[in-house]
N, CA, C and O of each residue as an XYZ file, in Angstrom:
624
protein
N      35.840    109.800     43.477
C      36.295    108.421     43.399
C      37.780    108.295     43.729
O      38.384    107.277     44.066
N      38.265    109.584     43.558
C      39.850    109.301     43.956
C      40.645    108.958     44.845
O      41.704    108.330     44.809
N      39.719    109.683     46.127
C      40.021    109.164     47.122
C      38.988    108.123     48.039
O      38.630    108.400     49.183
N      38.727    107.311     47.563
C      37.891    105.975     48.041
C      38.306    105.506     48.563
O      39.521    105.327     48.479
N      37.151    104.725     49.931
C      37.737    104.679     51.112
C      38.691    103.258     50.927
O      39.395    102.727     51.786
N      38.473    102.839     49.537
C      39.291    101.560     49.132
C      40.767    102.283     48.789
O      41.751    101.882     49.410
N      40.891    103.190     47.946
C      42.210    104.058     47.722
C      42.599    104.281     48.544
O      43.828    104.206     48.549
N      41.870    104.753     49.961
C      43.035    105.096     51.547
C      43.762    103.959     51.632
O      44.886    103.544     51.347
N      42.787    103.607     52.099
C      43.481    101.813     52.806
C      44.552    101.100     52.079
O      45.476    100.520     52.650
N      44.362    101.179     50.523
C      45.634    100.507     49.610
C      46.437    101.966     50.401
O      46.671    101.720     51.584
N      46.748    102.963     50.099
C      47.871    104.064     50.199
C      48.022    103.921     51.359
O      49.235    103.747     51.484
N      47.427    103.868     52.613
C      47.926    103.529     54.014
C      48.481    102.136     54.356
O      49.029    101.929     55.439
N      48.322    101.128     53.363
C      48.795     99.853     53.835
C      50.609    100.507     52.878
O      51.787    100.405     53.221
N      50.267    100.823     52.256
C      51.859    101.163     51.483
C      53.121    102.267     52.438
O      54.350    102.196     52.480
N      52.183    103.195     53.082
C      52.552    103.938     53.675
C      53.010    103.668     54.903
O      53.885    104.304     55.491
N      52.332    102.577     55.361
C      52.788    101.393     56.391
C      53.997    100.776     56.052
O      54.828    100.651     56.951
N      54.319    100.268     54.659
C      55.208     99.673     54.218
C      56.932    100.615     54.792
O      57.918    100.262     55.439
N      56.572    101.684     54.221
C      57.887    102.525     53.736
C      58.128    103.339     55.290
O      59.207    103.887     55.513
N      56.967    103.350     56.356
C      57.813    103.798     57.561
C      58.166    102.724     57.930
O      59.266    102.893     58.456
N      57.758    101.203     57.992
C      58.592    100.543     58.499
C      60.100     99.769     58.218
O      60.828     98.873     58.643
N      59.953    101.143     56.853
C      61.790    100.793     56.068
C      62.411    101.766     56.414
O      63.577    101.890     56.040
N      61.764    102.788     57.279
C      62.676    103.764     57.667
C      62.620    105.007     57.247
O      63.295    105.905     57.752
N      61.541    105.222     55.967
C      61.486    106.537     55.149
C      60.561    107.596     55.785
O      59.437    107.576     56.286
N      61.596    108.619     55.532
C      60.530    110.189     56.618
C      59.906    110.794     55.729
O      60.408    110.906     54.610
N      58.942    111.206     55.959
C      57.588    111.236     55.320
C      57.119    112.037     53.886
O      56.184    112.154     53.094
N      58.714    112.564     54.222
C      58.363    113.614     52.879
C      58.987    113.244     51.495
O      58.947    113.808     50.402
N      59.765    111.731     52.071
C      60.080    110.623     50.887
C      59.148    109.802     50.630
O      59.455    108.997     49.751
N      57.729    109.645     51.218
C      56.521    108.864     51.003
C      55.857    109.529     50.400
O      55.218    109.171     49.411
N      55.881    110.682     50.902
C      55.192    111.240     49.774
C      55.318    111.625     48.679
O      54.362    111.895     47.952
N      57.309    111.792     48.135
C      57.202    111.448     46.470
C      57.052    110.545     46.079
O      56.743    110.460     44.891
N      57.167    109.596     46.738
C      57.142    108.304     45.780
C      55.538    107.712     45.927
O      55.178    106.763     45.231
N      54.711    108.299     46.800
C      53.153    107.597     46.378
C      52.353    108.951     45.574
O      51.220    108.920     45.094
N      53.185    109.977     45.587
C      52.996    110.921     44.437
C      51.596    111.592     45.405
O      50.635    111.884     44.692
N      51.439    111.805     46.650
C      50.393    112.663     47.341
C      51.191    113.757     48.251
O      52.357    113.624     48.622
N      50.313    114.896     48.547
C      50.880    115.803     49.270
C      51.509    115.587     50.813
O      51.053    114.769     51.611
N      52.145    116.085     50.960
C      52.866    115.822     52.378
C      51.550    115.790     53.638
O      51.424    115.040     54.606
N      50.603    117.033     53.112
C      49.443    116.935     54.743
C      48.596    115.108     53.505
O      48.890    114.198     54.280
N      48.336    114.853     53.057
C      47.840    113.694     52.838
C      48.669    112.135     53.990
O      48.179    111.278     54.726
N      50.200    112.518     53.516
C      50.687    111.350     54.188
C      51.066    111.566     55.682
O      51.538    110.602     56.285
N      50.858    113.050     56.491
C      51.367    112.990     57.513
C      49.760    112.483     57.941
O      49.717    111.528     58.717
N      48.556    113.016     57.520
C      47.169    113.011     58.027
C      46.903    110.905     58.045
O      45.980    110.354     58.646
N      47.974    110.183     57.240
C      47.720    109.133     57.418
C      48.606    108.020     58.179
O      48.495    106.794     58.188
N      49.557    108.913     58.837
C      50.608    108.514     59.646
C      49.575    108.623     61.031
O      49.329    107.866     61.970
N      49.373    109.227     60.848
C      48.030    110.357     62.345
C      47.263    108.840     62.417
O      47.507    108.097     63.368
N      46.427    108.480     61.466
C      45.737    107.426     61.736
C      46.258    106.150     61.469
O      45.537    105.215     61.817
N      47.160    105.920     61.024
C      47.619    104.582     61.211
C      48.363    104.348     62.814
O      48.280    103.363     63.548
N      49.075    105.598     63.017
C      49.575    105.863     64.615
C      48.716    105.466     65.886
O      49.085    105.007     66.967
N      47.295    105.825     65.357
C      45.859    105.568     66.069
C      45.742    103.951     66.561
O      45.819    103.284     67.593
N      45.461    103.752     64.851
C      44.836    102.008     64.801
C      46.364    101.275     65.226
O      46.084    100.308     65.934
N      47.700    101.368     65.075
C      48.732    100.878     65.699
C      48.703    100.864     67.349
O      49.185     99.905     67.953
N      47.994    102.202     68.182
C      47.971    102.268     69.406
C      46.882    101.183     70.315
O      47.083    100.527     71.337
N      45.505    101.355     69.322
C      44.641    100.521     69.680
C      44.954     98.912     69.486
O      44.486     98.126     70.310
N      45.863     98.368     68.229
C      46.827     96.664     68.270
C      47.262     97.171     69.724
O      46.612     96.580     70.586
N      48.091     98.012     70.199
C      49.406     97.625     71.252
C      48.796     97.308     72.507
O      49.120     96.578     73.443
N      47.441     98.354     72.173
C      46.646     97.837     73.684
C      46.015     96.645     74.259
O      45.460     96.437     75.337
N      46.349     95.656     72.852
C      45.328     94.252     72.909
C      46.093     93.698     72.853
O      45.714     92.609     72.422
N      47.533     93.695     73.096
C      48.686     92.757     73.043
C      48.677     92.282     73.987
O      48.743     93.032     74.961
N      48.584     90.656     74.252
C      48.912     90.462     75.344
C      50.209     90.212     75.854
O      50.606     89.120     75.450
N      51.254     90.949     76.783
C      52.695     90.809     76.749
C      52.923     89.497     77.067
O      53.879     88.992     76.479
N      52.084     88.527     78.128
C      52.602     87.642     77.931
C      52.708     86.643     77.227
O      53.566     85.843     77.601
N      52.079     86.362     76.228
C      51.854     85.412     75.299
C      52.981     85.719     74.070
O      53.584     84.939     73.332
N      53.006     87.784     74.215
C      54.039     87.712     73.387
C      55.837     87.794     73.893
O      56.835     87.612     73.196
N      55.757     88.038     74.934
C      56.678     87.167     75.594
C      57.656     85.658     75.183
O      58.700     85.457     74.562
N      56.465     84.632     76.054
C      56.511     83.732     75.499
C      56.975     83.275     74.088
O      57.861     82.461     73.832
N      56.055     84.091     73.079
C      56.605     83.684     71.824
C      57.982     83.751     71.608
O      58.644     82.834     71.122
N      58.512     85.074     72.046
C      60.017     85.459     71.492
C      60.565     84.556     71.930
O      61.163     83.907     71.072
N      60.662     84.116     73.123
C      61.356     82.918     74.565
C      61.482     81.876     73.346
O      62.585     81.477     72.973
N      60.577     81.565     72.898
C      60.320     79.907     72.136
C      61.202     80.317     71.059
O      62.088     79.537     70.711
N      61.005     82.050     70.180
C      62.105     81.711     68.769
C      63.494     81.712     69.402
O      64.327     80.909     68.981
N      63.836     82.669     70.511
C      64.835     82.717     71.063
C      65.529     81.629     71.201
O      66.686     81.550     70.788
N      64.694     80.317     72.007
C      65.359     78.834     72.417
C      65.261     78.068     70.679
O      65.800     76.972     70.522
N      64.723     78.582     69.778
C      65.211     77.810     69.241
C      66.612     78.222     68.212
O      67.253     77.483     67.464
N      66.754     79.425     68.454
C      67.833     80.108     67.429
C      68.899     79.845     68.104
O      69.963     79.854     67.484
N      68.909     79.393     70.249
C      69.800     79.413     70.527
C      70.387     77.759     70.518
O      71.475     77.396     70.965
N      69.571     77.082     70.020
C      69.710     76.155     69.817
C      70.956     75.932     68.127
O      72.038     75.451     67.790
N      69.916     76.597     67.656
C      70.978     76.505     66.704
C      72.365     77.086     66.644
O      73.339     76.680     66.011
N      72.280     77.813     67.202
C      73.707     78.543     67.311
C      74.401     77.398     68.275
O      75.564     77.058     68.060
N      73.731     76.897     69.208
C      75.141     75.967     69.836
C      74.911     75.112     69.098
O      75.433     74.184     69.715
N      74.435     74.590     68.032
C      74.833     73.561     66.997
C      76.058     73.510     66.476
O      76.937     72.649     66.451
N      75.937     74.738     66.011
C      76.890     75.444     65.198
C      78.587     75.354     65.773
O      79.672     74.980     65.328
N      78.078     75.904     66.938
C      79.430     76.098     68.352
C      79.890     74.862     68.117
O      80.790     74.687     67.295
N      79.385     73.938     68.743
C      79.327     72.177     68.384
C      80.060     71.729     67.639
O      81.069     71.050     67.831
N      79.279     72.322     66.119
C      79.612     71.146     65.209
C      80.814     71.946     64.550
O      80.947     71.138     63.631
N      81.421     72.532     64.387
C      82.424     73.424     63.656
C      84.156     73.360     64.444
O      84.322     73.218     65.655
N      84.955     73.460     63.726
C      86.486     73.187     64.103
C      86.632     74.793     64.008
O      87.386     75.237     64.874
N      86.031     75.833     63.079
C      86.824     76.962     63.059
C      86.172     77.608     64.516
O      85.123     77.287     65.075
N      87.405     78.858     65.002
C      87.141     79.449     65.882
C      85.856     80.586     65.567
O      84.724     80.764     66.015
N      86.732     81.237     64.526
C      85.837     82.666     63.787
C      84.268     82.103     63.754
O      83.426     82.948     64.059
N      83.853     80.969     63.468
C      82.543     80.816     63.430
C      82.376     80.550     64.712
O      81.226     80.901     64.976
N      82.833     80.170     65.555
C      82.006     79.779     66.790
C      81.862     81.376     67.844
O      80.974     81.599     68.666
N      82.693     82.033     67.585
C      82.694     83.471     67.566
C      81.656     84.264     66.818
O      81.415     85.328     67.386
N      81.296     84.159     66.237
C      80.399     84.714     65.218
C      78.981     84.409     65.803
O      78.062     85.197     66.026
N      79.052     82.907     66.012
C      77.866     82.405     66.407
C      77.604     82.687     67.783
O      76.414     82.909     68.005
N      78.416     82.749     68.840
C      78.078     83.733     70.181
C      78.056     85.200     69.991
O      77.239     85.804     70.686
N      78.936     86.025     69.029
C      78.303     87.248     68.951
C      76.803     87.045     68.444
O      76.032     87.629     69.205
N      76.303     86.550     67.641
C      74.980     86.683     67.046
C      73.917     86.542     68.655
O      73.156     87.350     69.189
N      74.366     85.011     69.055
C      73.446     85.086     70.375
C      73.316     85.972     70.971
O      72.334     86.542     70.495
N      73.878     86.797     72.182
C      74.484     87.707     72.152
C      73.558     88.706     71.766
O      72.715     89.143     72.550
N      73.652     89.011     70.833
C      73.011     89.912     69.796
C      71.133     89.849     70.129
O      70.254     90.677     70.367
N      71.228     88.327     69.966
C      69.392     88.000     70.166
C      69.146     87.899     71.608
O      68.002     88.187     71.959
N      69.980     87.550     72.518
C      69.719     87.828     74.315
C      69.741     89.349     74.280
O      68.700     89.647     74.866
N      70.464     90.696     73.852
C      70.393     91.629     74.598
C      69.259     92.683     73.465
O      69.042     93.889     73.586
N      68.754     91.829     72.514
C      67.642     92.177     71.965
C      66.368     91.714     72.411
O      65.533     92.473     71.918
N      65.672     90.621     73.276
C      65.305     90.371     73.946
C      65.127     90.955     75.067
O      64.050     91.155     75.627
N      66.453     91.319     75.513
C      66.120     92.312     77.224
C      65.318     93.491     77.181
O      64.397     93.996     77.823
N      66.332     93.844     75.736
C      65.712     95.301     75.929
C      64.340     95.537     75.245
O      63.952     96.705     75.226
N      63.613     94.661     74.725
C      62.326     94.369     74.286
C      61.532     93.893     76.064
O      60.721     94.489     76.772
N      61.849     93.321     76.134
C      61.179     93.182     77.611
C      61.524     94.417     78.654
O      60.667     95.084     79.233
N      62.652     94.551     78.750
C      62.492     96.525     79.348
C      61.755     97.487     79.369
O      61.250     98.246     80.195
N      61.793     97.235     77.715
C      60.558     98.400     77.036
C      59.356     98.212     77.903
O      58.930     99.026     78.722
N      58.936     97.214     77.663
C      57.251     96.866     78.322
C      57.412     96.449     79.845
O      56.669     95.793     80.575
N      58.411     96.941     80.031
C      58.438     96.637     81.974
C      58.716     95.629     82.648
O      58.722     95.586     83.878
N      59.003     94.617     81.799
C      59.238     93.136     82.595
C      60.303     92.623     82.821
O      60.309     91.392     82.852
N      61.748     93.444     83.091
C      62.660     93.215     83.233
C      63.370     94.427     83.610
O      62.892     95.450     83.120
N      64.101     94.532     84.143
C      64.949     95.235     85.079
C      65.868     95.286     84.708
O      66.206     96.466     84.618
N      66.709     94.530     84.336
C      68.402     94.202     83.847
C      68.794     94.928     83.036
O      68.106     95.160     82.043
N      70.033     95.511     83.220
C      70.965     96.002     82.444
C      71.123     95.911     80.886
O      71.238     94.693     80.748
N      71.189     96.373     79.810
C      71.660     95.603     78.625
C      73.227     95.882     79.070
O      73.854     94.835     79.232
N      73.890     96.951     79.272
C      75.896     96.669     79.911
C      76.003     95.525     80.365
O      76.874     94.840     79.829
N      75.190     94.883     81.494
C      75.254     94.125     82.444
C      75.212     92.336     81.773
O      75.653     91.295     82.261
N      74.456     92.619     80.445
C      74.300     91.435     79.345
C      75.272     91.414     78.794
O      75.978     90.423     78.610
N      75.524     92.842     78.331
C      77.026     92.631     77.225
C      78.083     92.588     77.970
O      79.111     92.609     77.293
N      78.295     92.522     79.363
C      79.657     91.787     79.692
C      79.376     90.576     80.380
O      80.400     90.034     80.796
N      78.211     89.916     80.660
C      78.431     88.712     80.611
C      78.370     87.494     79.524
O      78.601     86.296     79.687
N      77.873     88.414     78.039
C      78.055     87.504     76.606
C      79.417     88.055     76.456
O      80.026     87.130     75.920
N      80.209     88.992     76.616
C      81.770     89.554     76.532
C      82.431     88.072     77.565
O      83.337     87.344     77.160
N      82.101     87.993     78.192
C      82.952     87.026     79.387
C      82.668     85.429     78.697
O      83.508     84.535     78.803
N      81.464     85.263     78.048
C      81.271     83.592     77.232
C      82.335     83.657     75.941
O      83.079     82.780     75.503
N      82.140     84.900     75.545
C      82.806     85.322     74.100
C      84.068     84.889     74.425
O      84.661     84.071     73.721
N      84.455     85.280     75.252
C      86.145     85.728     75.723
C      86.672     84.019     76.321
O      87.793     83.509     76.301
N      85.551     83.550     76.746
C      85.977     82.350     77.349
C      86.087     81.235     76.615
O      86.559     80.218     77.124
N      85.708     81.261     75.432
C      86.029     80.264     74.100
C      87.514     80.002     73.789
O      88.348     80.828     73.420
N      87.700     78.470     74.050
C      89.039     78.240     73.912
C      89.630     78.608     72.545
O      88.809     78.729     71.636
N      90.922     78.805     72.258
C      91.429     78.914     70.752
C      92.569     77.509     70.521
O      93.200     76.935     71.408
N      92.568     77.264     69.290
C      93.237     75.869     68.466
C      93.980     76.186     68.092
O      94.570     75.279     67.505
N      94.674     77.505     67.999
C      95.619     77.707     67.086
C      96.967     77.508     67.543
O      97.304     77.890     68.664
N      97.930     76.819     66.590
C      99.716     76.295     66.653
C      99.941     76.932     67.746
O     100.149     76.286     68.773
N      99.950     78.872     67.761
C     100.611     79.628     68.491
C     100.282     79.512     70.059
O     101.177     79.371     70.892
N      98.982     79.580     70.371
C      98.626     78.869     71.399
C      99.183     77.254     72.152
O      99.729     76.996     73.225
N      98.901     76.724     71.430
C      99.030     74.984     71.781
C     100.472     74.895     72.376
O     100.834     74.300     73.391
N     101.516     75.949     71.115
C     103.010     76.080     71.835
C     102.927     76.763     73.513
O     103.274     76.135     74.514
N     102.526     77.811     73.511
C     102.360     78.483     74.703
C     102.125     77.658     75.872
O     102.734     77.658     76.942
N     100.955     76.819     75.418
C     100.129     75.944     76.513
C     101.051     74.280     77.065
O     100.911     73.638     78.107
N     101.975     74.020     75.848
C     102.737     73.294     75.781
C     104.146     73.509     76.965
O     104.700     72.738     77.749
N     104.354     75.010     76.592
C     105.570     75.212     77.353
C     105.401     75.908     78.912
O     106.194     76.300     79.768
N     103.785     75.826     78.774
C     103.502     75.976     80.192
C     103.554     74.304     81.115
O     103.764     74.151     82.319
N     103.379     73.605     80.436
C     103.118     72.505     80.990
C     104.510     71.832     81.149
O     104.730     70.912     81.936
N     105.508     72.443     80.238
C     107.110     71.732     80.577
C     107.307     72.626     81.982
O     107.286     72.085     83.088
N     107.439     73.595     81.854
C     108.159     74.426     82.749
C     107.343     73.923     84.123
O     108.136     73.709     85.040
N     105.683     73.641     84.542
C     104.746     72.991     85.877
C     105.432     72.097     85.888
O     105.455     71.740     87.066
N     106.206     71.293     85.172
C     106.534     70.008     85.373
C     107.638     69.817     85.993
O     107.724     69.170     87.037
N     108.600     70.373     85.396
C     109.653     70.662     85.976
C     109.709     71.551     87.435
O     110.657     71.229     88.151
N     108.953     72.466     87.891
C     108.643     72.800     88.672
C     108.184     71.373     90.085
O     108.666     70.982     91.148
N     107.530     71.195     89.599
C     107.104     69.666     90.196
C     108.111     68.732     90.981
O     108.385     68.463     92.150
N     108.546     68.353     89.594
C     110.028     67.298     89.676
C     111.282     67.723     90.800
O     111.986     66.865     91.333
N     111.404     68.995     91.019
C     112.221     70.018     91.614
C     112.233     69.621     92.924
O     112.854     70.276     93.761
């Protein structure tokens, strides 16, 4: 009865849990208190039934999906850009994008449907990043005494 085929399945759905937190196997197995060939023999078959999901995936639908959370996170982030006076957040909020475009690429890489660079992403979110104006006194003076000195130039 101990090991019932109801007892696998609870210990493999758990065992599911803790590789996808990152734990190597011989920390699953103290803490579900079974021998190491128990949890590698169920890594073996969950590895299986995980291969047989990947084969029924359809990429493009899951594609698509990411595209849709993507447009809408990037939505929010230029809300954010938008609606905010500080710089640091509007910075924050293009690193994050940023972050979800060159996580995206390289998810579509993986499965072949894209070609592109992730370098080639991170210096053109480096070049949006970089191109965000700044508000600050020290600036405004700078920008100020550029515009006396064109002027005078001008007048000349």
């Amino acid at each position: 009865m101990r090991n019932s085929k109801e007892n696998i399945e609870v210990r493999r759905e758990k065992v599911k849990l803790l590789l996808s937190l990152g734990f190597p196997q011989s920390e699953i197995a103290r803490q579900l208190k079974c021998s190491l060939r128990t949890i590698a023999n169920d890594v073996k078959e969950i590895r299986k039934e995980w291969a047989v999901q990947i084969k029924n995936i359809d990429l493009n639908q899951l594609v698509a999906e990411m595209r849709y959370e993507l447009d809408n996170r990037r939505r929010e982030f230029y809300d954010i850009i938008q609606n905010t006076n500080s710089d640091q957040i509007k910075i924050n909020a293009l690193k994050a994008l940023g972050d979800e475009e060159t996580r995206l690429m390289n998810i579509l890489q993986s499965v072949g449907m894209v070609h592109k660079e992730p370098e080639k992403i991170k210096a053109e979110v480096f070049n949006i990043i970089t191109a965000v104006p700044r508000s600050n006194k020290k600036n405004k003076k700078k920008t100020n005494a550029r515009n006396k000195s064109s002027k005078r130039r001008n007048n000349d």
